[in-house]
C-alpha positions as CSV (number, residue, x, y, z in Angstrom):
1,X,10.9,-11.4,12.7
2,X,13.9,-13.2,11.1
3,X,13.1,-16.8,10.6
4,X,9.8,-17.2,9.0
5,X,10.4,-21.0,8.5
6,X,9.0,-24.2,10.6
7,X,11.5,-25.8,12.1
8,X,10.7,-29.1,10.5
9,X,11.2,-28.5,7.2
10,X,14.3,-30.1,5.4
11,X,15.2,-26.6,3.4
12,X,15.3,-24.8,6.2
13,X,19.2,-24.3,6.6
14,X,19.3,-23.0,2.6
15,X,15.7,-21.3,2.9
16,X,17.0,-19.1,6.6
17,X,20.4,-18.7,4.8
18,X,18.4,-16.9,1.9
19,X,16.6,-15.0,4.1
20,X,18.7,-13.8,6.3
21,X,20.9,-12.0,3.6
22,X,17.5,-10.8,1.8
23,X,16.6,-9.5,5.3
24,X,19.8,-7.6,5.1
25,X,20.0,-6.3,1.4
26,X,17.3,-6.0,-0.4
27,X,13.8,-6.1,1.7
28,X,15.1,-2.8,4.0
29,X,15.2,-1.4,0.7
30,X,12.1,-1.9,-0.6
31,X,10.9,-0.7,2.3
32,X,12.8,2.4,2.7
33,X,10.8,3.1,-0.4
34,X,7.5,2.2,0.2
35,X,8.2,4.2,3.6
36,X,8.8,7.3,1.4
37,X,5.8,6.6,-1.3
38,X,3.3,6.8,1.4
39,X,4.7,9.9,3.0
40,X,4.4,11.7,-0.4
41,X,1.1,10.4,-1.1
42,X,-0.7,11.4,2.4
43,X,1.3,14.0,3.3
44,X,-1.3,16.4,2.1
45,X,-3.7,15.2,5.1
46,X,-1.3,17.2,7.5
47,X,-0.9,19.8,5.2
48,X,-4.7,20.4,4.5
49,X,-5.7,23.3,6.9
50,X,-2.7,25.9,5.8
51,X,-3.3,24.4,2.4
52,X,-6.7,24.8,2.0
53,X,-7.0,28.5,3.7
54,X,-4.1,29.9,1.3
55,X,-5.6,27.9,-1.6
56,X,-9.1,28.5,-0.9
57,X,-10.5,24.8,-0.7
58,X,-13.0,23.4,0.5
59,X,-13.9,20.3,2.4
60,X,-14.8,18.7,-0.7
61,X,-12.6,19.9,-2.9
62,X,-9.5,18.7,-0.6
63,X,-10.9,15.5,-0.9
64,X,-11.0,15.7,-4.6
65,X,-7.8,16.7,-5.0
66,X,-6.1,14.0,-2.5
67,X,-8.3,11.2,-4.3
68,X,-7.5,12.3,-7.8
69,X,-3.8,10.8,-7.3
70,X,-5.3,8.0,-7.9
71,X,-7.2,8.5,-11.5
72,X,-3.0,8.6,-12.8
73,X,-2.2,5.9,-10.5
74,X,-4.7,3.6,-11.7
75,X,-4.6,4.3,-15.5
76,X,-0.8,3.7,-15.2
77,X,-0.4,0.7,-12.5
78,X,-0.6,-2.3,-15.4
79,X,1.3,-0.4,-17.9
80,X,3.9,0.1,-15.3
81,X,4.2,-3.2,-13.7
82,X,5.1,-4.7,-17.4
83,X,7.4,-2.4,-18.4
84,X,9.2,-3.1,-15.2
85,X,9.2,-6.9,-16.3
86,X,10.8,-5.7,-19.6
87,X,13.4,-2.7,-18.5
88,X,14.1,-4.8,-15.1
89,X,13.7,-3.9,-11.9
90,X,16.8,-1.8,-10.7
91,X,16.3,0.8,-13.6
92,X,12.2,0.9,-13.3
93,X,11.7,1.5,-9.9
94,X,14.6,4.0,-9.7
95,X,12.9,5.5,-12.6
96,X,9.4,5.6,-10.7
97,X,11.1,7.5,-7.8
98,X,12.8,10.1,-9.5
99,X,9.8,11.2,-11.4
100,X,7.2,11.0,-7.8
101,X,10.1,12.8,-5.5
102,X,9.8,15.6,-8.8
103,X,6.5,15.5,-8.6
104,X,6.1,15.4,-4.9
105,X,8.2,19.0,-5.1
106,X,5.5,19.9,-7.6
107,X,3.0,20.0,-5.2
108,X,5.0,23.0,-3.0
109,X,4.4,25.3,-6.1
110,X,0.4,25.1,-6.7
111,X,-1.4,28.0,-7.0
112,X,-5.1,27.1,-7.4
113,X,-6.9,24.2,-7.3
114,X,-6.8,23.6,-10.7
115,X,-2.6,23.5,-10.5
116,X,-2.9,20.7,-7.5
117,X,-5.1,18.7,-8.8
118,X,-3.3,18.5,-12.2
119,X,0.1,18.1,-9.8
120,X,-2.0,15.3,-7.8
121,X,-2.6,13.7,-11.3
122,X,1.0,13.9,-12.1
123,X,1.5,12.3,-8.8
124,X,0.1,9.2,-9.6
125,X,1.1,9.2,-12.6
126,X,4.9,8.8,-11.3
127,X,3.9,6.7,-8.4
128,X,2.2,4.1,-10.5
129,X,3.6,0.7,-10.4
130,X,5.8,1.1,-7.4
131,X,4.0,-1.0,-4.9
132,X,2.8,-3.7,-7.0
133,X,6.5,-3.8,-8.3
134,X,7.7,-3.8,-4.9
135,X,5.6,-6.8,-4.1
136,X,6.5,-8.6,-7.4
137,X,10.2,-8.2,-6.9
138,X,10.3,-9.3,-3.3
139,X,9.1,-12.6,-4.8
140,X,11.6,-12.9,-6.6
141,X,13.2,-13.3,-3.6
142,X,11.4,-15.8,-1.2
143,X,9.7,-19.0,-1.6
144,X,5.8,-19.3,-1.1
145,X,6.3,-19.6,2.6
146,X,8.4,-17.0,3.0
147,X,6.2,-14.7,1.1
148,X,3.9,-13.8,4.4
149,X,6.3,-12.7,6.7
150,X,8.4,-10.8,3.9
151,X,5.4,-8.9,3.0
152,X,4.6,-8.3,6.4
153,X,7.8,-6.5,6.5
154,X,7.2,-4.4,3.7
155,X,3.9,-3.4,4.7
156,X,5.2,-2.7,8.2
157,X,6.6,0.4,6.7
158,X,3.1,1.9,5.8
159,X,1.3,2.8,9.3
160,X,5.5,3.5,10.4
161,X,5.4,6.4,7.2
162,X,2.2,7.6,8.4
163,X,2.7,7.9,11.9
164,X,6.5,9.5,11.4
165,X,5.8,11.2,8.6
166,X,2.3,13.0,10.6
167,X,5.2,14.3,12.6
168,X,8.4,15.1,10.2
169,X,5.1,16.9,8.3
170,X,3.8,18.7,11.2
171,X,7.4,19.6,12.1
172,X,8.4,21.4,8.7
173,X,5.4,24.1,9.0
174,X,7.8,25.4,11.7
175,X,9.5,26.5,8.6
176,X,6.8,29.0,7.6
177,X,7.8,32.3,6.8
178,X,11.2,30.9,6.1
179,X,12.4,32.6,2.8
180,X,9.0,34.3,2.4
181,X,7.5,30.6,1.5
182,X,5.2,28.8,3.6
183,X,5.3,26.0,5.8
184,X,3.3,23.4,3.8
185,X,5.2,24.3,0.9
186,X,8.6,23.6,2.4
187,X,6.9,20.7,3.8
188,X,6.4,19.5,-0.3
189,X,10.1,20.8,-1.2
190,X,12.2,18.8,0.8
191,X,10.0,15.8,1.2
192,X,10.7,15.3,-2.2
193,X,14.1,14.9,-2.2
194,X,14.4,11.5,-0.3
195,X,12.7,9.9,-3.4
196,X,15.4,10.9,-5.7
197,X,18.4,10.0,-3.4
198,X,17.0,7.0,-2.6
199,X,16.8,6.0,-6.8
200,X,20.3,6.8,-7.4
201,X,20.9,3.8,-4.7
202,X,18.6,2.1,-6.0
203,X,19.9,2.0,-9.7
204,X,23.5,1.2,-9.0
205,X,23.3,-0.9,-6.3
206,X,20.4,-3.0,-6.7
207,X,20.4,-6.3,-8.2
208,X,17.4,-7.1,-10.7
209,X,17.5,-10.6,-9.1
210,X,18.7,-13.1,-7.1
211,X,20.8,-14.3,-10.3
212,X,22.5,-11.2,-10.4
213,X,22.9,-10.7,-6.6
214,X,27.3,-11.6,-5.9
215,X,26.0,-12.3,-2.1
216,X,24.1,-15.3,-3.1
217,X,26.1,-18.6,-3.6
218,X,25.4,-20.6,-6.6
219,X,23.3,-23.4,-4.4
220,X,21.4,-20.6,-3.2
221,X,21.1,-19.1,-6.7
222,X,19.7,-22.8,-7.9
223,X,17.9,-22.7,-5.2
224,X,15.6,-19.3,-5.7
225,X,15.2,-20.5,-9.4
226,X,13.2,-23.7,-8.9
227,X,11.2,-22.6,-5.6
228,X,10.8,-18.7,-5.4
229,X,7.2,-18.2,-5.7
230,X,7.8,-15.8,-8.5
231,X,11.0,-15.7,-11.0
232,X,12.0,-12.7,-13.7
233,X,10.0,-13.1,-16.7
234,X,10.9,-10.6,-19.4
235,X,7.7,-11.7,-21.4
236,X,5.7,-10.1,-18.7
237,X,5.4,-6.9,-21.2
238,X,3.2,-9.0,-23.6
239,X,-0.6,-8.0,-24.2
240,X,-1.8,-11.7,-23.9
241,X,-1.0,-11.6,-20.6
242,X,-3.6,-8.5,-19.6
243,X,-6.2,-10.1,-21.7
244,X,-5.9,-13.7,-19.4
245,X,-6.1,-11.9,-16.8
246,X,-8.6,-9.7,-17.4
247,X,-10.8,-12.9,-17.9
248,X,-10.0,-14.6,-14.6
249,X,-12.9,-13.9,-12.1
250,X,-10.3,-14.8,-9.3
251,X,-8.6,-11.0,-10.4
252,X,-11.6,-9.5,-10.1
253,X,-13.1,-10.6,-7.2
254,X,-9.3,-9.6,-5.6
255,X,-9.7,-6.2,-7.1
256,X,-13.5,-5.6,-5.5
257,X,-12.1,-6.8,-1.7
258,X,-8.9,-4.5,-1.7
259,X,-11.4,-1.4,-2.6
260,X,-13.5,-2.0,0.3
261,X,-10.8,-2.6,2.5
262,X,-8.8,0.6,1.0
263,X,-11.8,2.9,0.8
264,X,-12.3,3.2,4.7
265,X,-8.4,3.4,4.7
266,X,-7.7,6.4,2.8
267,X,-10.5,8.3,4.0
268,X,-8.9,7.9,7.3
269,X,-5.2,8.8,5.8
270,X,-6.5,11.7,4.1
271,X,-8.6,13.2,6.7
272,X,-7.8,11.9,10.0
273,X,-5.8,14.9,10.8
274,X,-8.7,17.1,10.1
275,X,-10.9,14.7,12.6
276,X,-8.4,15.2,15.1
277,X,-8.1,18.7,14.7
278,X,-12.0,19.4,15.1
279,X,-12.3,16.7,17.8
280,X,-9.6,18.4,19.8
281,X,-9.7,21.4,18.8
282,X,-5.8,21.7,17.8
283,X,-3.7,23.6,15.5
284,X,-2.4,21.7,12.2
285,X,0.9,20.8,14.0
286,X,-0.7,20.0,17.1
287,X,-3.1,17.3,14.7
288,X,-0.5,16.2,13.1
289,X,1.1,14.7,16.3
290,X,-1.8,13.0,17.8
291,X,-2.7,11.4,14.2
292,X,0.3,9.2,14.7
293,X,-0.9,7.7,17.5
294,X,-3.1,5.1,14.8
295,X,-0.7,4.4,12.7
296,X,1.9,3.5,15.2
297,X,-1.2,1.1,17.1
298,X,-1.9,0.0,14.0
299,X,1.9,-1.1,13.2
300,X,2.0,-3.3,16.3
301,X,-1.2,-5.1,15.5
302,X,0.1,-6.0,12.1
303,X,3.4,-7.4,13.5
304,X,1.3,-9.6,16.3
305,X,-1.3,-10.8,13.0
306,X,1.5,-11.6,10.7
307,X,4.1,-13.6,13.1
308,X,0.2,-15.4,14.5
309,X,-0.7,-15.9,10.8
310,X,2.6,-17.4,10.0
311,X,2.7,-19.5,12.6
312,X,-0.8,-21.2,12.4
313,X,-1.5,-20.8,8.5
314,X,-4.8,-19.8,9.5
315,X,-6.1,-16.7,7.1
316,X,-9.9,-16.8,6.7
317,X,-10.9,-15.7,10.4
318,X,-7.9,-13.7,10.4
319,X,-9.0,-11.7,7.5
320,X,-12.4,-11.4,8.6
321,X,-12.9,-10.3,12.3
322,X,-10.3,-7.8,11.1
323,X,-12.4,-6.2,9.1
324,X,-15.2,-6.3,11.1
325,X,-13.1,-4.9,13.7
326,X,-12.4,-2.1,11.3
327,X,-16.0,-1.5,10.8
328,X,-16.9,-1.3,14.7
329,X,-13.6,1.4,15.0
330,X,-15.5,3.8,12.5
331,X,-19.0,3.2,13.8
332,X,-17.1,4.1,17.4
333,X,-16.0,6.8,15.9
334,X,-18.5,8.3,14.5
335,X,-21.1,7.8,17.3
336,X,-19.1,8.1,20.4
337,X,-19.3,12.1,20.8
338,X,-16.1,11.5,22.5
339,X,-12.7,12.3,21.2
340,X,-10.7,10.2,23.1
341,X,-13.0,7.1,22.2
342,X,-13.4,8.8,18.8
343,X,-9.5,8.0,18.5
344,X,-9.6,4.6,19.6
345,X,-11.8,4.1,17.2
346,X,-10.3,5.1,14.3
347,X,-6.9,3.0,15.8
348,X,-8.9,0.5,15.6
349,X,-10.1,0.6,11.9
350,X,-6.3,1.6,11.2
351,X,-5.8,-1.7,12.6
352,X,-7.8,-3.6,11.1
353,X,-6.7,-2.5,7.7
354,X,-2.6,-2.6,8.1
355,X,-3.6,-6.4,10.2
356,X,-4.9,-7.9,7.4
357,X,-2.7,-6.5,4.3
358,X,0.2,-8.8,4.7
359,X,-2.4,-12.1,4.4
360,X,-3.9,-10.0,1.8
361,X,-1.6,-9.1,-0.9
362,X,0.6,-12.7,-0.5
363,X,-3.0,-14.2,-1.5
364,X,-2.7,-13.4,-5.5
365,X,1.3,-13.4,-5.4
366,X,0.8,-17.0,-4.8
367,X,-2.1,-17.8,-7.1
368,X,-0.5,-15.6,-10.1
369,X,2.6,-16.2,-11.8
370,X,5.1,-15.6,-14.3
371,X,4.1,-13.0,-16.5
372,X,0.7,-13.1,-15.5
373,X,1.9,-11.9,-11.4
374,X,3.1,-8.7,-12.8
375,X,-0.6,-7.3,-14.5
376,X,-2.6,-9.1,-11.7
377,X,-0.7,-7.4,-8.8
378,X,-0.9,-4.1,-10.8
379,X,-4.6,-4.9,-11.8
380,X,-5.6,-5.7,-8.4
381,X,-3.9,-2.5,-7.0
382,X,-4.9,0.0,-9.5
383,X,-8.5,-0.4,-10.1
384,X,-8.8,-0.6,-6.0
385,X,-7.2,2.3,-5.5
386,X,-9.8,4.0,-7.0
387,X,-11.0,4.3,-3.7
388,X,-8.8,6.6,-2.6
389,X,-10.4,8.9,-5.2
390,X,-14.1,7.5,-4.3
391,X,-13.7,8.0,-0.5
392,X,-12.3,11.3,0.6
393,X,-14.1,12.7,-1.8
394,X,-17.5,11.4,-0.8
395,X,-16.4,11.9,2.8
396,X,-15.8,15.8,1.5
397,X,-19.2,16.0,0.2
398,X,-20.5,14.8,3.2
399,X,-18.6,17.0,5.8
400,X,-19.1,20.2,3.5
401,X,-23.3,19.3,3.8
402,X,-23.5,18.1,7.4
403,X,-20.9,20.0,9.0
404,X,-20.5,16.6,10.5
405,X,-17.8,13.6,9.9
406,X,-20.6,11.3,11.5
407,X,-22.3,10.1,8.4
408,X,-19.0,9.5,6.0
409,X,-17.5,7.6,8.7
410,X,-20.6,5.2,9.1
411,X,-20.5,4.4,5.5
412,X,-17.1,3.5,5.5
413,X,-17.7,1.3,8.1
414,X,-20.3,-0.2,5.6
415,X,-17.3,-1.0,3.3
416,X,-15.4,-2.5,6.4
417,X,-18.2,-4.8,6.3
418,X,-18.4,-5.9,3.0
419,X,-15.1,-6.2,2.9
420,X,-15.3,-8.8,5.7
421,X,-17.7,-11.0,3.7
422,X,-15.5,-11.0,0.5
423,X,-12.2,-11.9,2.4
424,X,-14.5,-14.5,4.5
425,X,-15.3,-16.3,0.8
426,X,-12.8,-15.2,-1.0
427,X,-9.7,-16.7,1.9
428,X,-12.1,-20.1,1.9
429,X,-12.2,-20.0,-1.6
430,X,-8.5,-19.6,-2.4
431,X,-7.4,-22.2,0.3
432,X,-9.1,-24.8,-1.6
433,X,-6.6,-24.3,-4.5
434,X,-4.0,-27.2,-5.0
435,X,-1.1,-26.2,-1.9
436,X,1.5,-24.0,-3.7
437,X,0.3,-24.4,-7.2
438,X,0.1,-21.1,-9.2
439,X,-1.9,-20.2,-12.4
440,X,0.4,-19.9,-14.7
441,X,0.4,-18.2,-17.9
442,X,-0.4,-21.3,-20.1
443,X,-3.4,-22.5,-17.8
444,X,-4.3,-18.4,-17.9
445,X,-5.1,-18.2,-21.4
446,X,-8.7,-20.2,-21.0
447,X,-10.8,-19.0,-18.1
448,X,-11.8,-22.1,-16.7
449,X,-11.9,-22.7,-13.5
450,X,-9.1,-22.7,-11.2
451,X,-8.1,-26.7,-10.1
452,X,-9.4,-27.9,-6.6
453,X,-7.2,-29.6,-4.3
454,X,-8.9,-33.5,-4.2
């Protein structure tokens, strides 16, 4: 996973070179954070059964208050993502840590439902920004064709949090009692705390790119400034930029494919160890171990798509039977009336998510630049993520009614398969754009329609 380059090219001594130190100082960074984000963020899946009978929730409300994380998160992604393009990105994303790992201690002193879903708010509130910023700085970093297998590497650290943090979760409600507090709240205390450690590194020894990096030499410097596939632009603050993108149907279309791929997603995050636990009739702990299992599968098949994508440049079937492999895991699931198959299903939608994300998210890194990259990323991730509010809570709804996790699972499916559709157009679509050219902010300010290669 450390040379993403073909052999043939002439750059490839200065482009592995670049890489190689990236590989080594910055990228395990960003990933170190991201790991943390998404243990914060879907921790509350493990924690839901203590939670929920000290709190008094139901099936529905849980999924309220899991999905309202992202009503703060969505409000605040664009806002974020340019003021990280004006403050830089050392001081921003420490600042976006210290206030979630706060937050993320917040959550260990609700009392009601009312207190956690305002604390949820607050959540994604502080989290906003972070993983678009994350995948705006790393571009910084790496040329277009380094992009894939960077992001790759970043978005490795997603189904690794979930798995590991199902069991670091599972394992602090050993800590019940402890003090007179209980276990899911310990579990909220000190999973906080990594956040905030992890800013203070962040802000002093973080470069806010590659021009300010002393471990780059000046050719490699040069270098990064006339090929990276993004490059700091301080002007990425500026209103005009929201308003050309906002009128690009390209953002749009983006922003509708990464819901239905994310709805199915965090349904699965959020109540996967509730699945579990009814299918196998295990304690909260005892779920929590076994919902790893998905996340870890689903962490190999991203690293077998990505180094396949990579090598072949191939991202429109890719993309697709992914999906559709997604939507057959959830329709196993929910029809199966076997747990074991139940849970190889549900690996196999976790699969077909995490495969595709890396193709995904290096598609409008490559088509947006400038000061335009930093609202589209943010655009494209914070209107989606609306469907972390949409589905658990729908999903909820539906298991409060039924009794049954049958029918929510089969709708997600249904977004599995629309998702497929858009990414089978949409990955056509985009590789008909000129090869390596980006919209940039002066073409941005008309909506006409993106250039065709001839």
């Amino acid at each position: 996973m450390t040379n993403p380059l073909p052999a043939a090219d002439p750059d490839i001594d200065i482009e592995a070179r670049i890489y190689k130190k990236t590989l080594l100082r910055v990228i395990p960074i960003i990933m170190l954070g991201m790991f943390i984000s998404y243990i914060d963020r879907a921790n509350i899946g493990v924690l839901a059964g203590p939670m929920s009978k000290d709190l008094g929730l139901t099936a529905a409300t849980f999924g309220l208050a899991a999905g309202l994380f992202y009503i703060g998160y969505c409000f605040f992604e664009i806002p974020s993502n340019m003021a990280l393009t004006k403050f830089g990105a050392r001081v921003w994303l420490a600042r976006i840590m210290v206030t979630w790992g706060i937050a993320t201690m917040l959550m260990g002193l609700v009392q009601n439902d009312t207190t956690l879903y305002i604390v949820r708010i607050m959540l994604g509130i502080a989290e906003a920004g972070f993983s678009p910023g994350a995948l705006l700085f790393l571009a910084f970093w790496c040329t277009p064709r380094m992009l894939p297998r960077t992001y790759s590497m970043l978005n490795l650290a997603v189904p690794i949090a979930l798995a590991v943090g199902s069991v670091v979760t599972s394992a602090l409600l050993s800590l019940d009692g402890l003090f007179g507090i209980a276990g899911w709240r310990w579990a909220f205390l000190l999973e906080g705390i990594p956040a905030i450690l992890l800013a203070v590194y962040i802000f002093f020894r973080l470069p806010d790119g590659p021009s300010n990096a002393k471990w780059l030499d000046a050719s490699e410097k040069e270098y990064l400034a006339k090929s990276a596939a993004q490059s700091p632009d301080n002007a990425g603050h500026e209103l005009a930029h929201l308003w050309a993108v906002l009128r690009r149907p390209a953002a749009w279309v983006f922003t509708v494919l990464y819901f239905c791929m994310t709805i199915g997603y965090w349904t699965i995050a959020y109540f996967l160890p509730t699945i579990v636990r009814d299918q196998f009739d295990l304690g909260a702990a005892g779920a929590g171990f076994v919902s790893a299992i998905p996340w870890l599968f689903a962490a190999i098949v991203m690293i077998v798509v990505s180094r396949n994508v990579s090598r072949t440049g191939e991202r429109t079937w890719h993309m697709t039977l992914l999906q559709l492999a997604g939507a057959a895991g959830l329709t196993i699931a929910a029809l199966s009336g076997n747990p074991y198959l139940a849970l190889m299903g549900i690996s196999l939608a976790a699969a077909g998510f995490f495969g595709s994300l890396p193709t995904f998210n290096s598609m409008p890194a490559q088509l947006f630049t400038g000061g335009l990259a930093a609202v589209a990323l943010a655009m494209i991730n914070g209107l989606a993520s609306l469907s972390g509010l949409a589905g658990p809570y729908l999903f909820g709804l539906l298991k409060d009614n039924t009794g049954s996790t049958t029918n929510g699972l089969l709708i997600m499916a249904g977004f599995f398969v629309a998702a497929a559709i858009l990414a089978f157009t949409m990955s056509r679509w985009t590789d008909k754009i000129t090869g390596g050219l980006h919209v940039t902010a002066i073409e941005a300010t008309e909506p006409a329609p993106l250039p065709v290669k001839s």
